[in-house]
C-alpha angles and dihedrals in degrees: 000000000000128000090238087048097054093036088054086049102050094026091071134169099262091034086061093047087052090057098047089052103043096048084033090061092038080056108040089040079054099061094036093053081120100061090048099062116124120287099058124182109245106240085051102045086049095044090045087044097054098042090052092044087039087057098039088055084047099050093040092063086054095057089047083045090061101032079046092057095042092050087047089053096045096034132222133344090019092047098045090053091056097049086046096046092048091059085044092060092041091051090040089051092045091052103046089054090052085042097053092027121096119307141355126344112134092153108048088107089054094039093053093045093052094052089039093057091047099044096047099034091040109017109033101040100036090054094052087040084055102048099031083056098045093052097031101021114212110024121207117221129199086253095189089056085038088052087046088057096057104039083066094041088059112059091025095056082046090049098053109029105019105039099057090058086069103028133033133044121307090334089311121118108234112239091264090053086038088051091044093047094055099044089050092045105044081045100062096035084054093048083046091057093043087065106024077065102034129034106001105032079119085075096058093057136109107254120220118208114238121194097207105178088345098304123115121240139179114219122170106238116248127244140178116276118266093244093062114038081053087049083050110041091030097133097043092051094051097053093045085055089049087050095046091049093052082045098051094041090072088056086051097051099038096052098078089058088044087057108050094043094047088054097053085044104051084042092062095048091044089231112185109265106249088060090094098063086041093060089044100058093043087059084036102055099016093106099037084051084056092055096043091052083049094054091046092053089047092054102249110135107166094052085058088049085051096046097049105031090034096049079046100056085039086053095057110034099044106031093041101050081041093051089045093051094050094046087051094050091047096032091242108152113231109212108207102164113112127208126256092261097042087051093053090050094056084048092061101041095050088050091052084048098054092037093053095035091050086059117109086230137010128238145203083236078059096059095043085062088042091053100046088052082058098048074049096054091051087055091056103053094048091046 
């Protein structure tokens, strides 16, 4: 296949208007800095506001449109990583820039994790288990990737929401915690990926049920190796990586403006804080729950375990030791701690988890309960 060919292929029409949209805000926001100092006249903080969100949505769709493509061409779990890695840099780039904007926000870390947590683990999950079950029935899951999954989700959710209620400083680790906390996760994300790629990346697999003399069976279905499908496709990868990168700059650069003005607008409307994180990890998460939803409809239940649980572990054990290591360069404290309704919340969301995700098979009964913990959850925060 030739390079004009691929480019023509992977260049489209809307990936081009992306493009045009996301660098031409970064470049029109750039010559009206002026007009945007505080303080801003409403119609046109809302207006600005909704234009820059409105761009960074759409560019970030076409960042989960490449990484989508290239999971799709090297196949789980190395596809998936990528996809998931792609919405981490894009939070961890949103909350620095809250975290380093005007005014407070010493728990925006906190904040994003928690509504992660609960969109992904409730939301997200419980919306693709619900549809997939109503159009396949009962869905079948890889349970000993699922279970991986878990076992991380545990400690590092305890570890960074939970622990600093009870140790620490106002909520806050010390550096030494903070130190601790990153080594240990960092650690265990790296072991995760060691294995997720290597020896057990079966497990990580969609099953297929095969009925061999009468009798059901769940094999993982067999793919080239990763080696070859890169030294084959070569071309084609690197220029869906170019194309992700342009994609994901605008999002860099527009997140500072989206700060400061979010902040003078939630300030006006006196939003509960934790709306913020809230909001970051809907723009955050919005296309990969699209693609989830996708993969459930199409019957592919363990993708949509992948994408959620996978983008999750990604989420914790990449955003928080990144947050901690810029609040201990510029001195800004990170607040992990959660409060006592929030925590039962996350203990019964992980319970849920572990109790759906331990069934044979999953159900659409399993993404109603999912989805009622998460109305739940909505209470909550207003409350």
């Amino acid at each position: 296949m030739s390079q004009t060919h691929t480019n023509s292929r992977i260049l489209t029409p809307i990936a081009l208007v992306r493009l045009a949209l996301g660098w031409g805000a970064v470049v029109v926001l750039a010559l009206s800095g002026p007009l945007l100092e505080p303080p801003v006249a409403t119609p046109l903080l809302v207006s600005a506001l909704a234009v820059i969100i409105g761009v960074i949505v759409l560019c970030s769709f076409g960042v989960v449109k490449e990484a989508e493509q290239l999971a799709h061409r090297l196949g789980d779990p190395y596809g998936t990583l990528v996809l998931t890695l792609s919405i981490v840099l894009i939070e961890v780039v949103l909350i620095s820039a809250v975290l380093l904007g005007p005014g407070e926000h010493t728990t925006i870390a906190r904040d994003s994790v928690m509504a992660v947590s609960m969109i992904i683990l409730n939301a997200v999950v419980g919306t693709s288990l619900l549809v997939g079950g109503l159009r396949h029935g009962d869905l079948r899951i890889n349970r000993t990737g699922t279970s991986s999954y878990l076992a991380l989700l545990v400690p590092l959710l305890a570890v960074v929401l939970v622990l600093p209620v009870m140790i620490g400083q106002g909520g806050a680790y010390t550096g030494g915690q903070a130190i601790t906390v990153i080594v240990l996760t960092l650690a265990l994300y790296a072991f995760f990926l060691v294995r997720q790629m290597g020896v057990q990346a079966g497990d990580f697999r969609e099953v297929t049920v095969v009925p061999p003399s009468g009798a059901v069976g769940v094999t993982a279905t067999s793919r080239p190796a990763i080696r070859t499908v890169i030294a084959e496709h070569r071309s084609e990868i690197l220029a869906r990586v170019g194309l992700l990168v342009a994609t994901v700059l605008p999002i860099v650069l527009l997140s500072h403006d989206m700060s400061a003005l979010l902040d003078d607008g939630l300030g006006r409307t006196g939003a509960p804080v934790a709306l913020t994180g809230l909001l970051i990890a809907v723009i955050v998460f919005l296309p990969e729950s699209i693609t989830s939803v996708r993969a459930a409809l199409a019957g592919e239940a363990q993708r949509v375990v992948n994408l959620c649980h996978g983008a999750l572990v990604s989420t914790v054990g990449l955003t928080i030791p990144a947050v901690l290591v810029i609040g201990m360069l510029t001195g800004q404290q990170v607040v992990l701690a959660e409060s006592a309704a929030n925590l039962v919340m996350l203990g019964v969301t992980l319970l849920l988890s572990v109790t759906t995700l331990a069934a044979r098979q999953v159900t659409a009964l399993h993404g109603a309960a999912h989805l009622v913990v998460f109305a739940v959850y909505v209470l909550v925060l207003f409350s």
